[in-house]
Every structure is written in structure tokens, then in C-alpha cells.
N, CA, C and O of each residue as an XYZ file, in Angstrom:
396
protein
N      41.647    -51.601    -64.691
C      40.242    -51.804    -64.408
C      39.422    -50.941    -65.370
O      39.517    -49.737    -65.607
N      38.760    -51.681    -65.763
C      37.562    -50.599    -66.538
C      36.065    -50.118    -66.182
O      35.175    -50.481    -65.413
N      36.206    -49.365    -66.903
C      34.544    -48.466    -66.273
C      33.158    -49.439    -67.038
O      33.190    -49.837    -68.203
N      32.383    -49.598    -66.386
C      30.878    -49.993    -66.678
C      30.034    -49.477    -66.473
O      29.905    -49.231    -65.273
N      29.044    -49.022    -67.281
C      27.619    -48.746    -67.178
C      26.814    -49.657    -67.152
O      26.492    -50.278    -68.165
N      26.296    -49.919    -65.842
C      24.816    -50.816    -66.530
C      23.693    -50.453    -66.400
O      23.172    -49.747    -65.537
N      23.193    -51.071    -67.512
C      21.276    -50.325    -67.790
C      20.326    -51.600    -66.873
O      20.470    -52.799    -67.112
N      19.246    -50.993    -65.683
C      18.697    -52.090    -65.280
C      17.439    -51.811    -65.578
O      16.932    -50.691    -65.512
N      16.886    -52.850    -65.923
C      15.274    -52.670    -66.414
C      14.718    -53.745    -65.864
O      15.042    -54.933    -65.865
N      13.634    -53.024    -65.287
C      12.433    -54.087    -64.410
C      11.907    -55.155    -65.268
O      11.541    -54.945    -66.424
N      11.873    -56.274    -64.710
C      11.100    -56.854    -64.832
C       9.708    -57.434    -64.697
O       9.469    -57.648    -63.509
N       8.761    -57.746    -65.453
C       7.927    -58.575    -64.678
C       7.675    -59.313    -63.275
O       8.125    -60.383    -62.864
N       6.724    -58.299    -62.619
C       6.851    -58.899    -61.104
C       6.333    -60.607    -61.006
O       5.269    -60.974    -61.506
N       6.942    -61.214    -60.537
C       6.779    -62.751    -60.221
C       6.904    -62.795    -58.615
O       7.894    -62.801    -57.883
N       5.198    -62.827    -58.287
C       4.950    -62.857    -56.976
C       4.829    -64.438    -56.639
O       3.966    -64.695    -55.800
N       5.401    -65.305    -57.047
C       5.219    -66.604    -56.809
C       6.355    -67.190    -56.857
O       6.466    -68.416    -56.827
N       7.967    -65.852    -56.990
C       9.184    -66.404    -56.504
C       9.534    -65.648    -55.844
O      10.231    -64.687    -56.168
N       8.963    -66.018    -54.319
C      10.210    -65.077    -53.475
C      11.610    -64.667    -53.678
O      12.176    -65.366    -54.518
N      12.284    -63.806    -53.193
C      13.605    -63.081    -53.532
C      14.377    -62.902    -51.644
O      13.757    -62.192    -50.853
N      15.182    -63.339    -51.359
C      15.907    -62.947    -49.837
C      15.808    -61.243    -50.245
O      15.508    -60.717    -51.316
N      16.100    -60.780    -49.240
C      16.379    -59.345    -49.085
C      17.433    -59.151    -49.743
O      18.151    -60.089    -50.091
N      17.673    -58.001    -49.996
C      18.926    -57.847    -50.420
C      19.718    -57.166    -49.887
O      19.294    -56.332    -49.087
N      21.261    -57.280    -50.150
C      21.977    -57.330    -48.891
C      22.965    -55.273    -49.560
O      24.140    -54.968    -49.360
N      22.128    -54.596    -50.119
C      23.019    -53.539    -50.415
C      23.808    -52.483    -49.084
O      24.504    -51.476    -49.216
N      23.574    -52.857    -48.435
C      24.552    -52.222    -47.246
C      25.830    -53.237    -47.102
O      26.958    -52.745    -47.133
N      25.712    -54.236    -46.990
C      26.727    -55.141    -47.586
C      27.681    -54.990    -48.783
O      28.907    -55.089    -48.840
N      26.785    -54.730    -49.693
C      27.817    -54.354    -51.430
C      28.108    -53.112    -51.119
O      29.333    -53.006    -51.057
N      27.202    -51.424    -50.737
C      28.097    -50.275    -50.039
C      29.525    -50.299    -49.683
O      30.501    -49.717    -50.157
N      29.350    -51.286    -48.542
C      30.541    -51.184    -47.623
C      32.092    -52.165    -48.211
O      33.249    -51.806    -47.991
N      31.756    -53.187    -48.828
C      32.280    -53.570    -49.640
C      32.972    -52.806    -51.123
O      33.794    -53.212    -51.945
N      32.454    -51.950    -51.034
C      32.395    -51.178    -52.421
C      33.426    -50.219    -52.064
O      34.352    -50.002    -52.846
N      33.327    -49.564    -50.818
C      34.522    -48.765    -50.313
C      35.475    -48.818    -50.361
O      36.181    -47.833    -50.145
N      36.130    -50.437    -50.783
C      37.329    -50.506    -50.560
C      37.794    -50.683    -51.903
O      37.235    -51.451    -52.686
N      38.598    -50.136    -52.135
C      39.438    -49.785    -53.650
C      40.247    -51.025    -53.973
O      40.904    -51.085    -55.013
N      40.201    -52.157    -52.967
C      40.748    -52.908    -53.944
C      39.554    -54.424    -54.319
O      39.925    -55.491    -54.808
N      38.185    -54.079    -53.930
C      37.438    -54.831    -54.251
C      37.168    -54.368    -55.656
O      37.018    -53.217    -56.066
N      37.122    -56.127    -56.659
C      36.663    -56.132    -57.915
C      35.254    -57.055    -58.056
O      35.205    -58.240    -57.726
N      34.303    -56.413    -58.517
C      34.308    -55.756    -58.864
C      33.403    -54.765    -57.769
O      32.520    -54.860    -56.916
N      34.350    -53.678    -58.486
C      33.374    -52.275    -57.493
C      32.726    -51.075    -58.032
O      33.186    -50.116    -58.652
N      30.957    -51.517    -57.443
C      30.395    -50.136    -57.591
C      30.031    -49.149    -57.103
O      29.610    -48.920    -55.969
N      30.245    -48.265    -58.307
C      30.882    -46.674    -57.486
C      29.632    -45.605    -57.618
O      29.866    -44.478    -57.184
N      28.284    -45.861    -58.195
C      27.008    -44.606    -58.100
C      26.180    -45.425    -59.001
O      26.595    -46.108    -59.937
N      24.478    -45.221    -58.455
C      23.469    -44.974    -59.467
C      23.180    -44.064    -59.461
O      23.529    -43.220    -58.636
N      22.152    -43.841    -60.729
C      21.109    -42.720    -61.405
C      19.953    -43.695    -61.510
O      19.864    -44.917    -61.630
N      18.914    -42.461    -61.398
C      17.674    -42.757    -61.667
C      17.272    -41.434    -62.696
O      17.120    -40.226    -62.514
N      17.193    -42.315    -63.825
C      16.913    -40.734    -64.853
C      16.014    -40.031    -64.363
O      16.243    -38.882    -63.986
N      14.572    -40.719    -64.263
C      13.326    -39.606    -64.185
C      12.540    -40.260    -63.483
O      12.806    -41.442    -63.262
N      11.532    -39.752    -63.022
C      10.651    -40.309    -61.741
C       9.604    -40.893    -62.075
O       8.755    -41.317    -61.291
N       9.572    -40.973    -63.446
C       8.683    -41.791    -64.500
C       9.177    -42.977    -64.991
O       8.470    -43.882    -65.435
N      10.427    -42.990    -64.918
C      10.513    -44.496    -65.792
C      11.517    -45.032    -64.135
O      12.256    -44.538    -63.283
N      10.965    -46.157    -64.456
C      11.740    -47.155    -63.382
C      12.875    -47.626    -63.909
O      13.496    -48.201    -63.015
N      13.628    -47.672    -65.250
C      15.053    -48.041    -65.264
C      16.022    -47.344    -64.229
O      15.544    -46.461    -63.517
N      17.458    -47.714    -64.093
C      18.096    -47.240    -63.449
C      19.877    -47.581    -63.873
O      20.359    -48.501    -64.534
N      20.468    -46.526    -63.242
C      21.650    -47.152    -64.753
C      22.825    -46.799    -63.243
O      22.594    -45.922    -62.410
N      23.810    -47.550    -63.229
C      24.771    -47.547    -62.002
C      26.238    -47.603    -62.714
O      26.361    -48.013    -63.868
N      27.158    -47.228    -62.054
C      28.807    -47.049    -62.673
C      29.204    -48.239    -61.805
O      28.993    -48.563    -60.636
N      29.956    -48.837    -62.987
C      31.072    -49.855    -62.196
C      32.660    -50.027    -62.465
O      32.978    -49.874    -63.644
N      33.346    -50.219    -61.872
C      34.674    -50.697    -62.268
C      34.871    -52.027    -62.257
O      34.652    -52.373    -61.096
N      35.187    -53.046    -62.959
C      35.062    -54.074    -62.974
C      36.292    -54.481    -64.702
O      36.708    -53.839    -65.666
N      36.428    -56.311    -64.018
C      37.005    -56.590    -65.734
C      36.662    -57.335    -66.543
O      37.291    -57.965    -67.393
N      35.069    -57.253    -66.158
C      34.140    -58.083    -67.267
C      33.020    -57.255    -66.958
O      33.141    -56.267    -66.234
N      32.075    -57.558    -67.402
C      30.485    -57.284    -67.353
C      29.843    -58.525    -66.804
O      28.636    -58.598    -66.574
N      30.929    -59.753    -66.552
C      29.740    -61.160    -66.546
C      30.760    -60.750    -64.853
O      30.151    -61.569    -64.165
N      31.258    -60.436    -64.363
C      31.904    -59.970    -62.566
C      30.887    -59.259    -62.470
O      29.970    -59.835    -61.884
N      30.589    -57.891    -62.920
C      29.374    -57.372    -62.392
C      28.176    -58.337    -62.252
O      27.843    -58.762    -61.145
N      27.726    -58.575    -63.051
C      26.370    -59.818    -63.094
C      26.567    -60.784    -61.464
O      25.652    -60.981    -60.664
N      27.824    -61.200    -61.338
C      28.044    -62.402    -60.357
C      27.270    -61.154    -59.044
O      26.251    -61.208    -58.356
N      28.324    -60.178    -59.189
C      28.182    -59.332    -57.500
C      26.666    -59.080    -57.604
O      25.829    -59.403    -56.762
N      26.504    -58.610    -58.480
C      24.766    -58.258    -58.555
C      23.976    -59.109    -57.733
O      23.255    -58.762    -56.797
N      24.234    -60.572    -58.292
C      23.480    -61.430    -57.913
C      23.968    -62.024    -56.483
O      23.212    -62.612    -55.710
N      25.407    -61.770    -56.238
C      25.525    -62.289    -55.256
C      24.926    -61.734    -54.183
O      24.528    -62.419    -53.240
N      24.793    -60.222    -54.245
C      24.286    -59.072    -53.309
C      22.516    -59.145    -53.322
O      21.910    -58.865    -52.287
N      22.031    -59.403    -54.139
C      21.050    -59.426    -54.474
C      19.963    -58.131    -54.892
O      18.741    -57.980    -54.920
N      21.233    -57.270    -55.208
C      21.031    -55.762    -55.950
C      20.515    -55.748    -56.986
O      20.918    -56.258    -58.032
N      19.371    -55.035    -56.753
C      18.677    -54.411    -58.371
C      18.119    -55.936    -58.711
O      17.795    -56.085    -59.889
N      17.975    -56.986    -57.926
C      17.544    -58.655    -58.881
C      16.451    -58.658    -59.408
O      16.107    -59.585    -60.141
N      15.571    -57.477    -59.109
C      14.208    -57.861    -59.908
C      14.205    -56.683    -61.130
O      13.308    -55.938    -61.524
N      15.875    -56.885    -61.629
C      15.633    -56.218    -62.739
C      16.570    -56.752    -63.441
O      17.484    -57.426    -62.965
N      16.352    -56.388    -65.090
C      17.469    -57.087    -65.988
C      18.318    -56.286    -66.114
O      17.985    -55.108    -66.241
N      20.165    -56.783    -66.125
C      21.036    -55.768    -65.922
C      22.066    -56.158    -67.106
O      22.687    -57.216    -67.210
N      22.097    -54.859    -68.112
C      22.837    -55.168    -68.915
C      24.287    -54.475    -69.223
O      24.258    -53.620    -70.108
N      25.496    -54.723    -68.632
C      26.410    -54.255    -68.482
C      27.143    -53.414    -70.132
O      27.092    -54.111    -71.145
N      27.655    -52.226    -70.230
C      27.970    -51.782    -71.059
C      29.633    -51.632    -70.826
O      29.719    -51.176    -69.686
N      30.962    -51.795    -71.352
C      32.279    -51.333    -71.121
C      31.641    -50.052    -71.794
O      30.718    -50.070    -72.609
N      32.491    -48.603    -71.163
C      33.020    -47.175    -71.433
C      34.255    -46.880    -71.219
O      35.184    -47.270    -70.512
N      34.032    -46.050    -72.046
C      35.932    -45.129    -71.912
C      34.916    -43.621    -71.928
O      33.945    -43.202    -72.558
N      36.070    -43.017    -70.519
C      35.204    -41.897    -70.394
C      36.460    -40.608    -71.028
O      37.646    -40.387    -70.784
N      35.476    -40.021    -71.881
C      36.536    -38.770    -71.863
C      35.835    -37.240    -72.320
O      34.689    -37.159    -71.879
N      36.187    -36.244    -72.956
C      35.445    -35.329    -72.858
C      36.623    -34.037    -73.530
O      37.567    -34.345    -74.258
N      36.276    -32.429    -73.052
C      36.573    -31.387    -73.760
C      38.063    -31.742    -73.848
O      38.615    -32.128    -74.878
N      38.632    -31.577    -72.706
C      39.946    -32.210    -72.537
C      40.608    -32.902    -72.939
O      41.787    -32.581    -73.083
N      40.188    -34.070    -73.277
C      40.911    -35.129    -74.460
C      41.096    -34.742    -75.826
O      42.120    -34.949    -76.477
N      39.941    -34.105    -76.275
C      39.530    -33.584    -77.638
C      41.015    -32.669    -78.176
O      41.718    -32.632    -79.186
N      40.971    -32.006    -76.845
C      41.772    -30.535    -77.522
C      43.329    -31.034    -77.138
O      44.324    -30.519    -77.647
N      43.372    -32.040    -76.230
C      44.987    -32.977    -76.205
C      45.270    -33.321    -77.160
O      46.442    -33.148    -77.494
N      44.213    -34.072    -78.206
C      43.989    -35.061    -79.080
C      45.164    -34.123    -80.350
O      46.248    -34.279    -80.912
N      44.214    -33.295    -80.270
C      43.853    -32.346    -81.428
C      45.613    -31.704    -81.154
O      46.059    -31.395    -82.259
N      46.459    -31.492    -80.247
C      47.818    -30.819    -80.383
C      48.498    -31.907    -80.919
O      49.208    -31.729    -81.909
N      48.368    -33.221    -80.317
C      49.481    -34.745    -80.630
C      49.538    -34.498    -82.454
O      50.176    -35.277    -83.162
């Protein structure tokens, strides 16, 4: 399974298409379980100024995230653009660096 970042950015409000509620206590609880794909695992909200918002996923596409998104109806009034990551850091570096 791989890790995802996605970047969500608001859109243009369109008060002349309603939206159902959205069902994120549903995707939560769903999300708990380690063998749901795809599953997300945290957002961020950088700053209290900008309305983007960027969330971690495990998933094995970026177009699986998109489906749950929409199926949940999470984050829909924003555009969500899934990124693949490989996470690594000091630790890898200095593994790297003995091989």
C-alpha cells in the first residue's frame, strides 16, 4: 500500500448545486479498519488563513482516493489532488550512507 498526500483546494461556492451532507463519521469509522482500501489516516490545516487542507492516505491509486472522497462526500466542495510519497528522513540517510 502506498502513502498519499492530497492537496484540497476550495472551490468556487455554487449555491445553485446542492451537495447531501457528508457522511465523514462514516469514512472515520471505516477508516479504522486496517484492512479498508482505501484508508485515510489524518488532515492538516496549515494556517488559519488559507482554506486549503492537505490529508494522508494509504491507498493504490490516487483515482481510489478520488472514488472514497466522493463516495463519502468529504472535502467535495473542494478540488483534491492526490500526490504518491515515500516517506523517509535522518534515518534512512545515514542507513543509506553505511550500504
Amino acid at each position: 500500500m502506498a502513502l498519499y498526500l492530497v492537496i484540497h483546494v476550495p472551490t468556487p461556492d455554487d449555491a445553485d448545486n446542492p451537495r447531501p451532507p457528508t457522511r465523514l463519521l462514516d469514512l472515520a469509522r471505516a477508516s479504522l479498519d486496517p484492512g479498508v482500501s482505501p484508508r485515510w489516516l489524518q488532515t492538516w490545516s496549515p494556517d488559519l488563513h488559507d482554506d486549503r487542507l492537505v490529508s494522508l492516505w494509504e491507498a493504490e491509486s490516487g483515482a481510489a482516493i478520488q472514488a472514497m472522497l466522493e463516495r463519502y462526500g468529504f472535502l467535495d466542495e473542494m478540488e483534491a489532488t492526490p500526490v504518491r510519497v515515500r516517506q523517509w528522513g535522518p534515518d534512512d540517510v545515514i542507513a543509506a550512507e553505511r550500504e
